[in-house]
C-alpha positions in Angstrom: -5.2 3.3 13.9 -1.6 4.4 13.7 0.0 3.4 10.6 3.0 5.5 11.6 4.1 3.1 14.5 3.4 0.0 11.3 5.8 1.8 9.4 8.5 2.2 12.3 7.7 -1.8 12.4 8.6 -2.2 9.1 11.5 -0.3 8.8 13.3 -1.7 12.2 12.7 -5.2 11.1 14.8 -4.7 8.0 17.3 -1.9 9.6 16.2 1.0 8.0 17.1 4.1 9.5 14.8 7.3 9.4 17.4 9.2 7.3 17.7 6.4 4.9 14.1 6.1 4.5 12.9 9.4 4.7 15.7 11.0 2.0 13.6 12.7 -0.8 10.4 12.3 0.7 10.3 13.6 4.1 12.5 15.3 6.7 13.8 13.1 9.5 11.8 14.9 12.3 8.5 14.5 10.2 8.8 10.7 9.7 9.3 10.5 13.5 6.4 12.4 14.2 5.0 10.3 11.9 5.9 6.8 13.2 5.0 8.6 17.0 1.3 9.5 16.0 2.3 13.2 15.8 2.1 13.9 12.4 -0.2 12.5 9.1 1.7 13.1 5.8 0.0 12.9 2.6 -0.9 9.7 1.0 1.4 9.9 -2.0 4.0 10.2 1.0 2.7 7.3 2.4 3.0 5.1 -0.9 6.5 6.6 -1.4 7.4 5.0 2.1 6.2 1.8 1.2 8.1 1.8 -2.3 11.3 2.2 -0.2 10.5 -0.4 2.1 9.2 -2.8 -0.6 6.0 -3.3 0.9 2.6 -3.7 -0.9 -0.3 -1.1 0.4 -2.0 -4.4 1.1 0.3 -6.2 2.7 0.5 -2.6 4.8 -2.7 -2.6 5.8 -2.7 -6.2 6.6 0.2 -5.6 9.1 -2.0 -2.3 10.5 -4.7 -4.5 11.2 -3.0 -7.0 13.1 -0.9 -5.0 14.6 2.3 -7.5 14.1 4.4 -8.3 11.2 3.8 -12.0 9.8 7.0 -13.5 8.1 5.6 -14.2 5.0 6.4 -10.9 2.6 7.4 -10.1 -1.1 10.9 -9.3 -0.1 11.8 -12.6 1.0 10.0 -14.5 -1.4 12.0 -12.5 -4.3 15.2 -12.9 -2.7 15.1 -16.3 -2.2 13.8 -16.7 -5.8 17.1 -14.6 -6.7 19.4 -16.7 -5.0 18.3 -19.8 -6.9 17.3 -21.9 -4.6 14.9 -24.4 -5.4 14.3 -26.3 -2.0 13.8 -22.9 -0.2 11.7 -21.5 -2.5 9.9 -24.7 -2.8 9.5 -24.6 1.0 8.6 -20.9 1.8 6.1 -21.3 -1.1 4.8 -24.0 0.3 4.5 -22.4 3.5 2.6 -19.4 1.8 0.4 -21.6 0.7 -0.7 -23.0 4.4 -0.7 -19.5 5.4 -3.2 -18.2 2.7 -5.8 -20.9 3.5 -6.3 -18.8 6.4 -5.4 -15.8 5.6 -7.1 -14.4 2.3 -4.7 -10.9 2.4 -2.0 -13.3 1.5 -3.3 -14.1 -1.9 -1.2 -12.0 -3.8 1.7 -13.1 -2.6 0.4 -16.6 -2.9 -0.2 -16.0 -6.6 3.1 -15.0 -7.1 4.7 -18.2 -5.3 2.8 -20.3 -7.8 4.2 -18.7 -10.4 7.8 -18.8 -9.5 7.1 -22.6 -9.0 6.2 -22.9 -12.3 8.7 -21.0 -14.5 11.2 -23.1 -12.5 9.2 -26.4 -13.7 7.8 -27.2 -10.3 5.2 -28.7 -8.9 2.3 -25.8 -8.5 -1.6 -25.4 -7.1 -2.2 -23.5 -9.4 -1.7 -23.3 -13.5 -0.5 -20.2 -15.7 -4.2 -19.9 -17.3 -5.7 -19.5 -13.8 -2.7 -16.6 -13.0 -3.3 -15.0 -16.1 -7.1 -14.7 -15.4 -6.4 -12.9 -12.2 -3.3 -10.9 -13.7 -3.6 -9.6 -16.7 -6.9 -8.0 -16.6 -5.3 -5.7 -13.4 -3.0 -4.4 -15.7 -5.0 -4.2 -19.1 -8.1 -3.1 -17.9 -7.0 0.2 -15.9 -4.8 3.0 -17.6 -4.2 4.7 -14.4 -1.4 2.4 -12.7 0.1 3.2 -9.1 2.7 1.6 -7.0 1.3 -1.4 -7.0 0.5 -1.8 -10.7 4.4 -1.1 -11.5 5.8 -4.0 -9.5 2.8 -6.2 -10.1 4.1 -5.9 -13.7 7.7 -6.3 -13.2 6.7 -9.3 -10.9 4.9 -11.0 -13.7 6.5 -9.9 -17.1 7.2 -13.0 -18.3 3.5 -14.0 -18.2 2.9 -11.2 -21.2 3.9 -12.5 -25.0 6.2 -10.3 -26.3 3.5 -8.7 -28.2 1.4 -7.5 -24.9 4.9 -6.1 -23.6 5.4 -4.3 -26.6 2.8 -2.5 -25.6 2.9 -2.6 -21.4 6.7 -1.6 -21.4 6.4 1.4 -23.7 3.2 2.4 -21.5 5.8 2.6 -18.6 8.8 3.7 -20.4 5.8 6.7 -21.4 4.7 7.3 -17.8 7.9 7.8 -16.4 8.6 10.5 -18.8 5.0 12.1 -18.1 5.3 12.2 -15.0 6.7 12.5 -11.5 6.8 8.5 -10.5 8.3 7.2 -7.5 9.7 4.0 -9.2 13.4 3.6 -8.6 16.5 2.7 -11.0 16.5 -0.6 -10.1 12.9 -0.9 -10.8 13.7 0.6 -14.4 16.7 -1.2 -15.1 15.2 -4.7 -13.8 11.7 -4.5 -16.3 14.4 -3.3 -19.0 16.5 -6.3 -18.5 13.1 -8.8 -18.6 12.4 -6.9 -21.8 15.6 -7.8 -23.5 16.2 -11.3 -22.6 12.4 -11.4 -24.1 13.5 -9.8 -27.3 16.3 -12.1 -27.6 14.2 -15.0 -26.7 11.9 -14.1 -29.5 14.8 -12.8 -32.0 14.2 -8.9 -32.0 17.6 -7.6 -32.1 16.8 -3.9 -32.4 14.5 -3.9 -29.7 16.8 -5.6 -27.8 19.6 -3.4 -28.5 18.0 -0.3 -27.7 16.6 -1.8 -24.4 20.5 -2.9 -23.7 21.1 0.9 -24.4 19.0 2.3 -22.0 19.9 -0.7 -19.1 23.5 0.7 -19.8 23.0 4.0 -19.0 20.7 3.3 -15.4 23.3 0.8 -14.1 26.4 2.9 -15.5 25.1 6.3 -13.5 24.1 4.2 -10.3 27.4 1.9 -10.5 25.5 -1.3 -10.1 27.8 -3.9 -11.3 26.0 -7.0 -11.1 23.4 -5.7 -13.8 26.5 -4.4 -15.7 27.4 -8.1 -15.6 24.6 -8.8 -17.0 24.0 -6.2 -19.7 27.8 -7.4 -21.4 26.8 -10.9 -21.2 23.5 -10.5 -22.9 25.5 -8.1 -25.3 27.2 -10.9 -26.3 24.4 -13.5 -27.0 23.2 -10.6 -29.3 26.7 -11.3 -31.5 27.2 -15.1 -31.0 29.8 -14.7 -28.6 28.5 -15.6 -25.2 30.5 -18.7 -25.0 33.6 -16.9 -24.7 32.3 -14.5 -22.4 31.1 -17.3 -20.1 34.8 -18.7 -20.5 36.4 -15.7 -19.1 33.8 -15.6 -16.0 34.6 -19.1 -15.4 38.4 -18.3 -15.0 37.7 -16.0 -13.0 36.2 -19.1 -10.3 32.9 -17.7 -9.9 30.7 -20.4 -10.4 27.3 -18.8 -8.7 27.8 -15.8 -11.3 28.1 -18.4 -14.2 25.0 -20.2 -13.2 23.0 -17.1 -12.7 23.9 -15.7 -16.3 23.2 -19.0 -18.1 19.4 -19.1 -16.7 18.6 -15.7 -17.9 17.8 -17.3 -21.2 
């Protein structure tokens, strides 16, 4: 089986170059002899890939082993849950959810449908008891997280109390200074974001200071404005004085941006 031509799938469907992909983890000529049968990197290489190209090892091998790529992926399911949405993500989820009746790979993605639909109060299969059950014991019951572990987290963070991600974050936060891990800034700076809207939510100010802190200095060195955005705003919900910041982004006529800040909590 050649999971090197999967990957060249993969990365021509959402127009990756081989340069862009293979920066930091590979040369050029090796991911080509890769994606041409020619060459078998290692399998932390592998997983590497597939963190750049946001793809699940499952989903991976699902693709392998049919040899095509089906439409139904995390990507779009996250970015259509970004953009807000509810119709589409109502729809896609809906279409997941024909798709997994025959297709049992497709359950984690089906899970994590479900629970979109019901943090935005909409009509689910399933209930957050029956997600939890097949969630948190992944994450709880095995200290030795991967790839997969990270985003399955960062996926479902809000399905922790703030108690259980007292402890889950700082096991991350711990990891990533232990050790080599392939997770990328916006990885970090997303869960860090999750964590302090949940501080907030359950009034922790320091906590949620400190995790602004640390958001600050990832989006700052990587220049990613929207989270910068982001991390003002919920800077000033922390002093009372998000109603005037929202004032100011309304004058500015960017309704979307207002919309998006007022659902974070």
């Amino acid at each position: 089986m050649n999971y090197g031509k999967t990957i060249q799938k993969i990365r021509k469907a959402k127009g990756i170059s081989q340069s862009s992909l293979a920066k930091d983890i590979m040369s050029r000529g090796n991911l080509s002899n890769f994606e041409n049968g020619h060459y078998l990197p290692s399998f932390d290489k592998v997983v590497a890939l597939l963190e750049r190209l946001n793809i699940s090892v499952e989903e991976f091998l699902f693709y392998s082993q049919e040899k095509k790529l089906i439409k139904f992926n995390h990507e779009t399911l996250v970015t259509i849950e970004n953009q807000g949405s509810l119709i589409e993500l109502k729809q896609y989820a809906q279409e997941i959810d024909q798709a997994y009746r025959s297709t049992p790979q497709l359950k984690e993605l089906y899970y994590l449908s479900q629970y979109l639909l019901i943090i935005h109060q909409q009509p689910a299969q399933l209930d957050l008891e029956k997600i939890s059950q097949a969630i948190k014991p992944q994450l709880f019951q095995n200290n030795h997280w991967y790839t997969y572990e990270y985003r399955l987290y960062n996926n479902y963070f809000f399905l922790f109390t703030w108690e259980e991600n007292q402890l889950l974050y700082k096991k991350v936060l711990g990891n990533i200074q232990k050790q080599n891990l392939l997770l990328s800034s916006q990885y970090l700076l997303q869960l860090t974001l999750n964590y302090v809207i949940q501080a907030i939510e359950n009034q922790q100010k320091k906590a949620a200071s400190q995790g602004l802190k640390l958001a600050k200095q990832e989006a700052s060195a990587h220049n990613f404005l929207q989270p910068l955005i982001t991390i003002h705003y919920l800077e000033t919900v922390l002093v009372e004085e998000s109603a005037t910041f929202l004032a100011k982004i309304e004058e500015l006529n960017i309704p979307q941006l207002k919309n998006y800040l007022q659902k974070l909590l």
